[in-house]
N, C-alpha and C positions, 0 to 999 in steps of 0.2 A: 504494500500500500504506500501509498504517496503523503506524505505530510511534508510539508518545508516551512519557510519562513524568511520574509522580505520587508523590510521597513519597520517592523513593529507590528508584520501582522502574522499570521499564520496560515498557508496555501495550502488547501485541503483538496485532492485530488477524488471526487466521488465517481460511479456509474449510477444512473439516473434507470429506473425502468417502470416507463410510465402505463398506467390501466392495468395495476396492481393494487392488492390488497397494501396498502402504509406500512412504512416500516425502515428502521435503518437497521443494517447488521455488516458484518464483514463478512464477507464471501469469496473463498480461495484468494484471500491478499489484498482484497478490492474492497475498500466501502460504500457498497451497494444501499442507494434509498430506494424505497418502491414507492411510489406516488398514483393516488385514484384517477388523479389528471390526466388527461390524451395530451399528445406533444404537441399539440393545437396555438398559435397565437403566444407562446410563452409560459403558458400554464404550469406542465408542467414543470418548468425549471422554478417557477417563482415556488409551487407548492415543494420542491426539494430544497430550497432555499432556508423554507421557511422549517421545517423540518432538521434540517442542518444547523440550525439557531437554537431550534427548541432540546435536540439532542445534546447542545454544548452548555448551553443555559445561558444565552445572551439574546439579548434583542436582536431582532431579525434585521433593522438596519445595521447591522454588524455584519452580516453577511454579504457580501457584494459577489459576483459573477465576474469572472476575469477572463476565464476563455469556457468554448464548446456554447454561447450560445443556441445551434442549432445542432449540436451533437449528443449523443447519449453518455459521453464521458465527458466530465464537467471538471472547472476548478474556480474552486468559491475561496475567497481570503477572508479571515477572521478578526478586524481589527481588534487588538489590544489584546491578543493571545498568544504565548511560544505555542511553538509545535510539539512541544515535550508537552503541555497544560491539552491540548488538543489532543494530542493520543492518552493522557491518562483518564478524559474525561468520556473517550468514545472506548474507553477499556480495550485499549490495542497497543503497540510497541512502535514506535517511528522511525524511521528511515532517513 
């Protein structure tokens, strides 16, 4: 899995798989969210976004979108988070 960190924030490498039952978990190395949204107009990345906030316990404007806009492998930055604080909070080990 992907965790890094840039400026004071923390770049969190997700896969997005959207018109799923909710849910974050790691799967084979990957921190996989599942979101009820179709990949429709944004949806579902803003409901991974927000998902991605609530998993870390920060407000969801903390969460920003950096690349994969239109991809199913995303990377969201976590302002005001190491990446060590970020992998102990998603209960995984960083890279």
């Amino acid at each position: 899995m992907d965790i890094g960190e840039r400026a004071g924030a923390a770049l969190v490498t997700v896969r997005v798989r959207p018109r799923s039952l909710p849910g974050l978990e790691v799967r084979d190395g990957e921190i996989v969210i599942d979101v009820a949204a179709p990949p429709v107009d944004g949806r579902a990345t803003e409901e991974a976004r927000k998902a991605l906030a609530a998993a870390l316990g920060v407000p969801p404007g903390r969460v920003i979108l950096r690349s994969g806009k239109r991809s199913r492998t995303k990377v969201f930055s976590v302002a005001g988070l190491a990446r060590v604080e970020v992998a102990r909070r998603l209960g995984v080990g960083a890279r």
